[in-house]
VEXKEDO-782709 format. One record per residue (C-alpha): z, y negated, x; residue in one letter; residue number from 0. Coordinates in pm, whole numbers, plus 50000, padded with zeros to 5 digits. Layout:
((Z Y X) "A" NUM)
...
***
This chain:
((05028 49866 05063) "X" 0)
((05214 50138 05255) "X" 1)
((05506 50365 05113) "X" 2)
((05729 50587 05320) "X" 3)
((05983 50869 05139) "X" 4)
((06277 50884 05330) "X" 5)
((06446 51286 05355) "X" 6)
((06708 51426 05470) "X" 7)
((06757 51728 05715) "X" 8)
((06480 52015 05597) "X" 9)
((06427 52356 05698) "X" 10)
((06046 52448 05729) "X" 11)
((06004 52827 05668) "X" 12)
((05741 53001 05862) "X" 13)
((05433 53129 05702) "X" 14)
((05322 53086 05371) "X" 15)
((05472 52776 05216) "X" 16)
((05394 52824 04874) "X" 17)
((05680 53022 04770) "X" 18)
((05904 52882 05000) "X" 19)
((06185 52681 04842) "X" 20)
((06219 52378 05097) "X" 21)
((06589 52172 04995) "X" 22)
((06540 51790 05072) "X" 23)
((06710 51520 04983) "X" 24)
((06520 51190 04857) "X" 25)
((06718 50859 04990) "X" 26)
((06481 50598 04914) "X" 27)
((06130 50474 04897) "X" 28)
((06003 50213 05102) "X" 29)
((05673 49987 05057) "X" 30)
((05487 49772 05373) "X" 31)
((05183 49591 05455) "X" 32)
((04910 49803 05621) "X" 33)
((04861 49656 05983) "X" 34)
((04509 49665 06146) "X" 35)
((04519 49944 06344) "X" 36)
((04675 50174 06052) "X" 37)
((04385 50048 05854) "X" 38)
((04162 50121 06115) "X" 39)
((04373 50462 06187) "X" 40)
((04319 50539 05825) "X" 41)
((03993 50483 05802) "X" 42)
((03683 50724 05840) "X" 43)
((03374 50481 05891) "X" 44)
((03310 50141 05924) "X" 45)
((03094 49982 05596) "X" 46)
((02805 49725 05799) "X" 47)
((02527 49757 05524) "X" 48)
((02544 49535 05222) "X" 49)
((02311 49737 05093) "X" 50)
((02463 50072 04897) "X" 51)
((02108 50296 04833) "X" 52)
((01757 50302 04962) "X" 53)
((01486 50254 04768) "X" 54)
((01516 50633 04633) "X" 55)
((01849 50634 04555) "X" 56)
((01995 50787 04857) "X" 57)
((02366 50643 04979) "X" 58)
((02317 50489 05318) "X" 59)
((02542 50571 05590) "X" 60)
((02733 50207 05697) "X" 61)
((02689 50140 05334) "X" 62)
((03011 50114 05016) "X" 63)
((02850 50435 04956) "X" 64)
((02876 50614 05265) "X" 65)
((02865 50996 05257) "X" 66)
((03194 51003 05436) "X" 67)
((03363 50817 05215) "X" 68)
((03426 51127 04956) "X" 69)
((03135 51235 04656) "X" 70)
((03108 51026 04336) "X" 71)
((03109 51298 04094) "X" 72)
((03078 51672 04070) "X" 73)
((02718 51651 04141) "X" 74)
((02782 51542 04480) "X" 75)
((02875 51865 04655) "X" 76)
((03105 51880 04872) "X" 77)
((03283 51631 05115) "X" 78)
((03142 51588 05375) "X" 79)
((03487 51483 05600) "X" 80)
((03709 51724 05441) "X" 81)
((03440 52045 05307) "X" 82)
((03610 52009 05010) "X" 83)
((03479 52006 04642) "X" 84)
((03503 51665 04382) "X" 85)
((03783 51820 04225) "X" 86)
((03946 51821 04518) "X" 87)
((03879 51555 04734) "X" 88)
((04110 51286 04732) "X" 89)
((03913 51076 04881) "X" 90)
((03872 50847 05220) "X" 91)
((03928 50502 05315) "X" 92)
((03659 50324 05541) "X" 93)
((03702 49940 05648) "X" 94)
((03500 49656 05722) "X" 95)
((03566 49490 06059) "X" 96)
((03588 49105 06000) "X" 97)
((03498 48882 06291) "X" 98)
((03732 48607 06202) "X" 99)
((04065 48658 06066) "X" 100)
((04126 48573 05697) "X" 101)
((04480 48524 05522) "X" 102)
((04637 48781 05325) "X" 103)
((04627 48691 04964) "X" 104)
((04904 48906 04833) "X" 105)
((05120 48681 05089) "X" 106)
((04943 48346 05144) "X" 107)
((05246 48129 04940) "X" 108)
((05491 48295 05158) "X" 109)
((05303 48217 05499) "X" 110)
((05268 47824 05343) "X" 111)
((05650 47804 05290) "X" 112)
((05676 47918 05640) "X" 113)
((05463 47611 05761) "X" 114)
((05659 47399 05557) "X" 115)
((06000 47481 05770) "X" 116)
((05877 47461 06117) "X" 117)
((05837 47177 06323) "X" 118)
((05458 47114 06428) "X" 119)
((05581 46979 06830) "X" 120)
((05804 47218 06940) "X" 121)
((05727 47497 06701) "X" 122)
((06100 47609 06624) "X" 123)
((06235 47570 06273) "X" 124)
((06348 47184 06222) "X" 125)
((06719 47289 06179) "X" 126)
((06907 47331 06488) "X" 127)
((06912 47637 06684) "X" 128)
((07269 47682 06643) "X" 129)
((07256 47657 06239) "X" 130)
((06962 47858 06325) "X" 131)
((07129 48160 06486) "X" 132)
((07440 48079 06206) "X" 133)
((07230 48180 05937) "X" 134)
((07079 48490 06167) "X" 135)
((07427 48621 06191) "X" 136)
((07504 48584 05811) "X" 137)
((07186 48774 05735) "X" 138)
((07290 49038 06001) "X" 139)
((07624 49089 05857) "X" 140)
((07454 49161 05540) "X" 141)
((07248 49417 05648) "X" 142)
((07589 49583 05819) "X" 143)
((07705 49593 05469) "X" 144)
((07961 49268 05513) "X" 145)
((07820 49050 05247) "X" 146)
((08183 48883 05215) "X" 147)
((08226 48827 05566) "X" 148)
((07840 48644 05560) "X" 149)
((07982 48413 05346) "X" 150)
((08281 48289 05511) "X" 151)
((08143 48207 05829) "X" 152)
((08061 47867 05774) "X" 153)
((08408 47867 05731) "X" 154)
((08557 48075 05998) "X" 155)
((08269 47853 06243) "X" 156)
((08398 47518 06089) "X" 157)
((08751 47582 06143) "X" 158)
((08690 47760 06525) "X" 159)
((08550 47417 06552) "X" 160)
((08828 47224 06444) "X" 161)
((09084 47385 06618) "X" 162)
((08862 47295 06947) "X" 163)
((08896 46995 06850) "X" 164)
((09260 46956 06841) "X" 165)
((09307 47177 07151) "X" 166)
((09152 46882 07331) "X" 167)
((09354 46620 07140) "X" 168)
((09071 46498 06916) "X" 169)
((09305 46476 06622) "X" 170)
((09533 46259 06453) "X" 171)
((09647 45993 06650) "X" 172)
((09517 46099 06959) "X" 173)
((09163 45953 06855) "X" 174)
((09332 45638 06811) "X" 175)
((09516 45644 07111) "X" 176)
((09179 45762 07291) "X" 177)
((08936 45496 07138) "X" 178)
((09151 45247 07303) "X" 179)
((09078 45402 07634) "X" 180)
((08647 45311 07619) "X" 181)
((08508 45554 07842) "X" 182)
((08809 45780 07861) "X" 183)
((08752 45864 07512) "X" 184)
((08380 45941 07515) "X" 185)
((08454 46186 07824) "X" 186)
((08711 46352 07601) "X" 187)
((08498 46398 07277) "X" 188)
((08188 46519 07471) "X" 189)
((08428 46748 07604) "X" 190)
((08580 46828 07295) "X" 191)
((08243 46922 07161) "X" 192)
((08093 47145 07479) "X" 193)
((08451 47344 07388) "X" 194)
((08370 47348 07014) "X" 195)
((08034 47477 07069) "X" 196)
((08107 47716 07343) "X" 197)
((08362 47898 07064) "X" 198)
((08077 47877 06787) "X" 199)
((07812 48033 07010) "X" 200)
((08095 48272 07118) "X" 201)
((08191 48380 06719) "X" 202)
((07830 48421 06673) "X" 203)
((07731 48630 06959) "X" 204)
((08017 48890 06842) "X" 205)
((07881 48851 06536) "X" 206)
((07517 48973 06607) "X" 207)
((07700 49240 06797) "X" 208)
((07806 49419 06508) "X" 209)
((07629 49735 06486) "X" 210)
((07399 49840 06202) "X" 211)
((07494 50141 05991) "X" 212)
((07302 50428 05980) "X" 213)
((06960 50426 05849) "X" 214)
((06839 50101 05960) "X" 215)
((06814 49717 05880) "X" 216)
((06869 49636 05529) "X" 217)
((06843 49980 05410) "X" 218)
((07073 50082 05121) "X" 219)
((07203 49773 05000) "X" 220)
((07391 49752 04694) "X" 221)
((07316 49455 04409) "X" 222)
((07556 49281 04515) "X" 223)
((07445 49264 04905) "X" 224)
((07096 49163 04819) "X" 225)
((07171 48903 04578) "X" 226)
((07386 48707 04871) "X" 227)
((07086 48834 05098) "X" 228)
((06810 48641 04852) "X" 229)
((07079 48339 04867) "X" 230)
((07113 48316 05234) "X" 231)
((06787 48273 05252) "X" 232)
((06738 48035 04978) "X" 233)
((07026 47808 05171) "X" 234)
((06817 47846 05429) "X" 235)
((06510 47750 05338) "X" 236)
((06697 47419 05113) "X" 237)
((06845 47286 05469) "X" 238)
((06519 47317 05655) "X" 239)
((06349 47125 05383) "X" 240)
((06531 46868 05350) "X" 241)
((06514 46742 05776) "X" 242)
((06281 46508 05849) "X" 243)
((06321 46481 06132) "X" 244)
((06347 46774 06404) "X" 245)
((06668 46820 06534) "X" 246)
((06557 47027 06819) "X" 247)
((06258 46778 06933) "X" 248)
((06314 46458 06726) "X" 249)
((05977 46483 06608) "X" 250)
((05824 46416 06222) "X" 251)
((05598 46683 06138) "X" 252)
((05326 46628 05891) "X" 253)
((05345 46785 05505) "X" 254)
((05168 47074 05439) "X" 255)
((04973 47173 05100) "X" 256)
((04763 47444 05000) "X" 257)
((04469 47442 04808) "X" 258)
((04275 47734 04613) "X" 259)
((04479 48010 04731) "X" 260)
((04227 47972 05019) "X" 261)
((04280 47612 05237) "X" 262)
((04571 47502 05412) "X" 263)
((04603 47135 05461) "X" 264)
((04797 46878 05691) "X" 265)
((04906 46528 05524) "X" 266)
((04901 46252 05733) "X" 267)
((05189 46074 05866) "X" 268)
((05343 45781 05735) "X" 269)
((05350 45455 05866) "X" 270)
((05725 45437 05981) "X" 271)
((05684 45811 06106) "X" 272)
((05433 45754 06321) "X" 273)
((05604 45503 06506) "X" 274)
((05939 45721 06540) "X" 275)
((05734 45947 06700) "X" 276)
((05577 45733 06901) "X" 277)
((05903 45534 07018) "X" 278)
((05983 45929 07121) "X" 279)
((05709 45980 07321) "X" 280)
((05566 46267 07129) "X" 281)
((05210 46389 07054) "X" 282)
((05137 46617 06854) "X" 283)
((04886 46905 06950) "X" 284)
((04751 47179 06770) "X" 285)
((04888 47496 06868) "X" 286)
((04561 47661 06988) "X" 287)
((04593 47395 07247) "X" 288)
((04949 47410 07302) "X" 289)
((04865 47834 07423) "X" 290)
((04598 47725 07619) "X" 291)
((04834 47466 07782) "X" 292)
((05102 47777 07829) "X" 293)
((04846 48033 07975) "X" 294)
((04737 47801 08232) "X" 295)
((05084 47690 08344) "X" 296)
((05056 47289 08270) "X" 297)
((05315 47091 08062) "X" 298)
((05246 47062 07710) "X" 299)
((05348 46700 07687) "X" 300)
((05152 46642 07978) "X" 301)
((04862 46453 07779) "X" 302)
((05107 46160 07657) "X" 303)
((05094 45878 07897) "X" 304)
((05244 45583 07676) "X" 305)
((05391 45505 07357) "X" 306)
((05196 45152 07410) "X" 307)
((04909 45278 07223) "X" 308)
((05065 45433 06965) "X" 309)
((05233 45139 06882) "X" 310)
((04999 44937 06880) "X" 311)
((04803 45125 06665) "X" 312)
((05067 45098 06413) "X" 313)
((05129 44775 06391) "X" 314)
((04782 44714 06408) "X" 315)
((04768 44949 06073) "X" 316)
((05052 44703 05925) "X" 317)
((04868 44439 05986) "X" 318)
((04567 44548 05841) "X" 319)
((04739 44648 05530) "X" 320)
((04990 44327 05437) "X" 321)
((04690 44252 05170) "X" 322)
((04683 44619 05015) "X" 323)
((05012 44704 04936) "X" 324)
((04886 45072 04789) "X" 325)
((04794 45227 05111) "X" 326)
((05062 45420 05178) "X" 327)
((04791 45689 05444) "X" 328)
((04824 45687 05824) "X" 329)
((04657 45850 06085) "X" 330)
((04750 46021 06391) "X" 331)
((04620 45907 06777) "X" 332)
((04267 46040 06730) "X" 333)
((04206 46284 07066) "X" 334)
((03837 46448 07137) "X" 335)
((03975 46722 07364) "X" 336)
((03559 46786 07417) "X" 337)
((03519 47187 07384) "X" 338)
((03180 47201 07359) "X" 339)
((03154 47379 07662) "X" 340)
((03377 47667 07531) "X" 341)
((03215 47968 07404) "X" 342)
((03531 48089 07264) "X" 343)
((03601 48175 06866) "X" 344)
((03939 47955 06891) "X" 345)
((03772 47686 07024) "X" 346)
((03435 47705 06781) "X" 347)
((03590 47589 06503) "X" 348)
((03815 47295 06717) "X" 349)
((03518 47044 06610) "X" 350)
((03521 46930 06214) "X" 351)
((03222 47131 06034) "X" 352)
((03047 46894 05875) "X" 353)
((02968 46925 05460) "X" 354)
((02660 47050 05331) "X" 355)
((02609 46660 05203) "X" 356)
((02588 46559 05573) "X" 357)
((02924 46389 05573) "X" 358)
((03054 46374 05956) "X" 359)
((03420 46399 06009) "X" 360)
((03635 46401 06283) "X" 361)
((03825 46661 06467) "X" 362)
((04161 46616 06647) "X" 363)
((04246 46966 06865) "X" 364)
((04263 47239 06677) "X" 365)
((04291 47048 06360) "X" 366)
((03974 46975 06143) "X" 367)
((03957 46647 05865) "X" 368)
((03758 46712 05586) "X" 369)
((03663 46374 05402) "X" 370)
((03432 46530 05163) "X" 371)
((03705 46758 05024) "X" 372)
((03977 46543 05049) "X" 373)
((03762 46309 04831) "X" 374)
((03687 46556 04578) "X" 375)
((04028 46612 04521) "X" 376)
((04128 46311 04510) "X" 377)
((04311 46216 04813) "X" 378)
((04157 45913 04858) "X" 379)
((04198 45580 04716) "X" 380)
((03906 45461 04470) "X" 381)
((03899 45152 04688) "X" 382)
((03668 45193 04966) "X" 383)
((03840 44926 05178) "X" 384)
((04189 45046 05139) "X" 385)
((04083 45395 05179) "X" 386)
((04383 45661 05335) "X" 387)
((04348 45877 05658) "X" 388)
((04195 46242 05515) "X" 389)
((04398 46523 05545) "X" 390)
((04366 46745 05802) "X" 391)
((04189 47144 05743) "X" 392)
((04404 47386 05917) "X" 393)
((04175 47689 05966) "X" 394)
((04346 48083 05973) "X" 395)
((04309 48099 06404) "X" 396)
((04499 47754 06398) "X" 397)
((04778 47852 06144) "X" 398)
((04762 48218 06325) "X" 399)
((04903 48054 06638) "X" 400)
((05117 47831 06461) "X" 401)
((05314 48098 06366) "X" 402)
((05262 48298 06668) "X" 403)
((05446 48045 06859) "X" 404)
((05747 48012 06615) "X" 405)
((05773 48418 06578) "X" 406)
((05779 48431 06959) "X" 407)
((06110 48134 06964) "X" 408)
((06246 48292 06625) "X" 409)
((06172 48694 06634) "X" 410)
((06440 48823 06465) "X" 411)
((06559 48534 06247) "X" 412)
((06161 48518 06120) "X" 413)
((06161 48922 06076) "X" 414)
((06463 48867 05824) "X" 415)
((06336 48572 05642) "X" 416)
((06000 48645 05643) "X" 417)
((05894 48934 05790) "X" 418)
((05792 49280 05665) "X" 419)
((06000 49602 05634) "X" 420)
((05781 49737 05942) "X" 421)
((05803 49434 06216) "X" 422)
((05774 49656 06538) "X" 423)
((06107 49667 06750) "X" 424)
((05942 49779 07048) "X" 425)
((05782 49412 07125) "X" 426)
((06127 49264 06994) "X" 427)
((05946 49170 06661) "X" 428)
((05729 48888 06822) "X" 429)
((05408 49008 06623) "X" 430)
((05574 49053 06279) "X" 431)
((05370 48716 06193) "X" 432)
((04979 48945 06185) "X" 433)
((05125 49089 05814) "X" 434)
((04982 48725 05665) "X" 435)
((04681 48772 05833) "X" 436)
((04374 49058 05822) "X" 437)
((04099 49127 06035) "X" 438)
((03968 49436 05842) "X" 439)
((03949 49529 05471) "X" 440)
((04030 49866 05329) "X" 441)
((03717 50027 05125) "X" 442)
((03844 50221 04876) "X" 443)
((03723 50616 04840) "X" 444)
((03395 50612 04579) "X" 445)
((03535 50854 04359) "X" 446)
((03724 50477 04251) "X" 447)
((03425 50290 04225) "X" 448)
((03182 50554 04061) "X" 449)
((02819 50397 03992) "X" 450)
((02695 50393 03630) "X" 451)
((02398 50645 03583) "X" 452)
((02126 50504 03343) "X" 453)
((01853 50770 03339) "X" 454)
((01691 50664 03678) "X" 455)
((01878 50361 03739) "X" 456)
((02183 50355 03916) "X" 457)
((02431 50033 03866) "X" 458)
((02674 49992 04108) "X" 459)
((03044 49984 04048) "X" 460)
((03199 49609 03943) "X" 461)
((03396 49605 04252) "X" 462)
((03129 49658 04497) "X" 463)
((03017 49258 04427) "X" 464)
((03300 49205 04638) "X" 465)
((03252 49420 04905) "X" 466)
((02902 49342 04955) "X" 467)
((02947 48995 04991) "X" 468)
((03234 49024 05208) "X" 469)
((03012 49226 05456) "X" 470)
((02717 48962 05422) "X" 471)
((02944 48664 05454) "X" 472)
((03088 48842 05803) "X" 473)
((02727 48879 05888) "X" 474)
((02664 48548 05861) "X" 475)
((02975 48437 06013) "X" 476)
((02908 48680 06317) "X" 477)
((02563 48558 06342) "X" 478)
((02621 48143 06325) "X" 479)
((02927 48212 06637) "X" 480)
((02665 48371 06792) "X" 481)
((02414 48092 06789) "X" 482)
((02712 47860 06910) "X" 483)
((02812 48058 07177) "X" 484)
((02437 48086 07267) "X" 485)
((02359 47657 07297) "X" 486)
((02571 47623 07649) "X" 487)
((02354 47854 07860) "X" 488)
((02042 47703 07639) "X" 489)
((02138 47336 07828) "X" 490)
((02020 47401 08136) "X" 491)
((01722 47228 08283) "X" 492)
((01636 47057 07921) "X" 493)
((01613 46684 07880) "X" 494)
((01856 46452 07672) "X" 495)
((01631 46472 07343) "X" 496)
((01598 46831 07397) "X" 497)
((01961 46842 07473) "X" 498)
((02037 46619 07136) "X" 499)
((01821 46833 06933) "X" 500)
((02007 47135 07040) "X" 501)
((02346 47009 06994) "X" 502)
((02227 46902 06642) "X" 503)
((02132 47259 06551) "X" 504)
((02470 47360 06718) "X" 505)
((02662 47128 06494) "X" 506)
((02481 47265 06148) "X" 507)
((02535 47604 06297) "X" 508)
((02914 47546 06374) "X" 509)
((02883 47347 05975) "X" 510)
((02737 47671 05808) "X" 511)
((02959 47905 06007) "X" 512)
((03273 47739 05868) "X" 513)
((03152 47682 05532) "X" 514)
((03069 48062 05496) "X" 515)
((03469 48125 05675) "X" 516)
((03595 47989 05383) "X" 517)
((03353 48152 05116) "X" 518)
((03483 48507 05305) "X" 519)
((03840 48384 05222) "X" 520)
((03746 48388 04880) "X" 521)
((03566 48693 04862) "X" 522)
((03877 48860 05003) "X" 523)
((04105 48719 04766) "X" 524)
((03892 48822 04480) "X" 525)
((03867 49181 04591) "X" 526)
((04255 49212 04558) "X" 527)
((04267 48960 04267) "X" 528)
((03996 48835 04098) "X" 529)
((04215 48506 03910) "X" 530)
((04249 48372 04270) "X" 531)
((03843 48306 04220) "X" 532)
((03869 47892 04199) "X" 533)
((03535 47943 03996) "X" 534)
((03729 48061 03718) "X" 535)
((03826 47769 03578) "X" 536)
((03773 47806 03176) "X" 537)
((03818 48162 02969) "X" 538)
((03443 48188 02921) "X" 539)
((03391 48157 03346) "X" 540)
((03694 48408 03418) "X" 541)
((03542 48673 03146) "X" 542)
((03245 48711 03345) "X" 543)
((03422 48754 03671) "X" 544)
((03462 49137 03797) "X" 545)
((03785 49283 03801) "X" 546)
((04010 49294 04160) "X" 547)
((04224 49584 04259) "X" 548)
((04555 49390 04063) "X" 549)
((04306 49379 03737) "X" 550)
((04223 49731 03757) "X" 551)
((04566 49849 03845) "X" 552)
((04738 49638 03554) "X" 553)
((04414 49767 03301) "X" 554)
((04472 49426 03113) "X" 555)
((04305 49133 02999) "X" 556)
((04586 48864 02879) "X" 557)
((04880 49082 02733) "X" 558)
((04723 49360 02599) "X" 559)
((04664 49648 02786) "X" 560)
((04352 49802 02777) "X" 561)
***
């Protein structure tokens, strides 16, 4: 977390500053999300070793012990970064570089409610883009400091719409008289509408016009303004819920859960959804896919060349199912988009991993179906022959570009619902989405994790579990992607068994690789909070478990403070 004082106007004298008297003004305090590169700004060495001391005792450099990182205790000397003494020394950061991206656990809910809105075709929200840019300009006027005038434009927009209307003799009796007409009345009403929603867009264009006071977006808000703020969005989020359907695309966009703090999954389609979006000609893809689609200039519904088998497929499925009235699972078109031959991080993972009991699922884009999990949770029906489709693993690059794609359609609207105090203007706010993800964790200074000194035994600090599994885990991460990336150039000049042997040892790698993803997920959560570990699931377990940086900060254990 990041926290900026705000001042006002300051003279600095010149010279010595400790008698000066320097008049400033506090006007607020704000808190952030560290990006990347201010983690990696902040930061004085990179932690690669899992391992803290050698076998006499001595810190090793790359290690949670690093010299650089600040001395432990007064019998340390002095800092090496800074020359100064423990007393001091305040400390530095370091950071481990992770080779995959993980999700931010202080804001994983809030980055699954933003799934839950969008629509998984056409990657906008599923209301329309006009109610879209409505509720933009009602959260705009409230950062102007015109909460009342936020909340009458639904009303102001529905009567500018009305009067339209009757401009172009849509009301009263002139509907009658014009639905006598046939087609003379359909040319009127479709012209009554362009007019209505040229003088919405037109209300709501002066709207977003209105400059924002002094001091910035949101800033200084009274109660009042952030209670209709926190509503706004609320209304917001209620009327994207509750489409179905997407009323920019027409598409039906599969559920989306959560599991562990740690897993996003997709729910399959149902039955009759399937075959509305199949009687609208639409596919979905995963949105790895749909970028690689963009970058090389093709058309992202390019793949679908009939509704036929989609159709089928259904109906087949209803069929099938006239004698088991209690499936209620459907699957999607299944698509093998191949992918082998791509090296590429985004596309290792586009192929299911397969469970450490050998199960083989299957894989549709960027999309992964995990049968194993699904079953331990319960997802499928305890009759084998009537058993539903498994829902679909949604790993971090996947969800990454997910929202990549709706941050670039929605910058500013997601910046005000969802964004961070600190979305960069300069690129228009289109990478305000990286706040829910990290590529690098923050090492705290030692002087917060002091070892324990037994006579000639030295026990590391409780928090360093974490960060030395975190570092092994991206070692072993780092190290399977490697051996994937390695089995393309390996196919040359080998025969098919030698080529089927290798593509085996490719699959377990690509299987342990994604396994240990998810374990590093875990690892990360527990570092910041150690009751997202899903191992904890009695008292006895969770007492046992070391504490994150919320336990330590909080110093409690239940309600009583320690």
């Amino acid at each position: 977390m990041a926290g900026l004082l705000h001042t006002g106007p300051s003279r600095r004298p010149k010279g010595d500053l400790s008698n000066a008297v320097i008049r400033t003004e506090l006007k607020g305090v704000q808190f952030g999300i560290y990006t990347d590169a201010e983690t990696r700004d902040r930061s004085v060495v990179q932690i690669t070793s899992p391992q803290a001391y050698d076998a006499i005792g001595t810190a090793l450099p790359g290690g949670v012990y690093d010299p650089r990182l600040g001395p432990v205790d007064s019998r340390g000397g002095a800092c090496i970064t800074c020359s100064l003494p423990y007393l001091h020394c305040p400390g530095h950061f370091g950071h481990i570089e992770l080779c995959v991206p993980v999700y931010h656990p202080l804001l994983f809910p809030r980055l699954v409610s933003f799934l839950r809105l969008k629509c998984l075709n056409c990657h906008d929200f599923r209301l329309s883009r006009r109610m879209c840019k409505t509720f933009q300009a009602q959260l705009h006027l409230v950062n102007c400091g015109r909460a009342m005038e936020a909340l009458e434009l639904h009303d102001v927009l529905s009567h500018a719409a009305h009067r339209a209307g009757v401009d172009h003799g849509l009301a009263g009796s002139a509907v009658a008289g014009a639905s006598s007409r046939g087609g003379a009345s359909a040319e009127r009403r479709n012209e009554a509408e362009a007019a209505a929603a040229g003088t919405i867009d037109e209300i709501l264009a002066q709207k977003l016009a209105t400059p924002l006071p002094p001091g910035g977006q949101g800033d200084g808000l009274t109660s009042h303004e952030r209670s209709v703020r926190r509503q706004i969005i609320k209304d917001f989020t209620v009327a994207c819920n509750g489409i179905k359907k997407c009323e920019n695309c027409r598409a039906v966009s599969p559920k989306i859960r959560q599991d562990s703090s740690n897993k996003i999954f997709q729910v399959p389609l149902e039955k009759v959804h399937v075959k509305s979006n199949a009687a609208e000609r639409i596919k979905l893809f995963s949105a790895l896919d749909m970028e690689q689609i963009g970058s090389n200039g093709g058309d992202a519904g390019g793949g679908y060349d009939s509704d036929a088998s989609d159709m089928e497929g259904a109906a087949a499925q209803d069929d099938s199912d006239d004698d088991s009235k209690d499936s209620d699972g459907d699957s999607e078109d299944d698509d093998d988009d191949g992918g082998d031959g791509n090296g590429g991080v985004a596309s290792l993972f586009d192929d299911e991993a397969e469970e450490a009991d050998g199960d083989d699922d299957d894989a549709v884009g960027g999309y992964k179906k995990r049968d194993a999990s699904v079953k331990k949770l319960g997802n499928v029906s305890a009759n084998k022959g009537n058993k539903r489709a498994a829902d679909k693993y949604l790993h971090p690059l996947e969800v990454e570009a997910q929202a990549r794609l709706t941050w670039q359609l929605q910058p500013r609207l997601c910046a005000m619902v969802f964004g961070s105090a600190h979305c960069n203007d300069a690129d228009g706010g289109v990478t305000g989405y990286g706040m829910y993800f990290m590529r690098n964790v923050a090492v705290p200074p030692s002087r917060f994790r002091p070892p324990m000194v037994l006579g000639t035994m030295t026990v590391e600090h409780a928090q360093n579990i974490y960060l030395n599994k975190i570092v092994e885990l991206n070692d072993r991460v780092r190290s399977f992607i490697a051996l994937v990336q390695s089995v393309p150039d390996q196919m040359d000049g080998l025969s098919a068994t030698e080529r089927a042997k290798l593509v085996v040892e490719k699959e377990k790698a690509e299987s342990r690789a994604f396994s240990n993803w998810i374990n590093l997920q875990t690892q990360v959560n527990c570092f910041m909070d150690s009751s997202k570990d899903p191992s904890a699931a009695s008292a006895a377990l969770a007492a046992n478990i070391p504490s994150g940086i919320r336990q330590l900060l909080e110093k409690k254990e239940g309600i009583f403070r320690k």
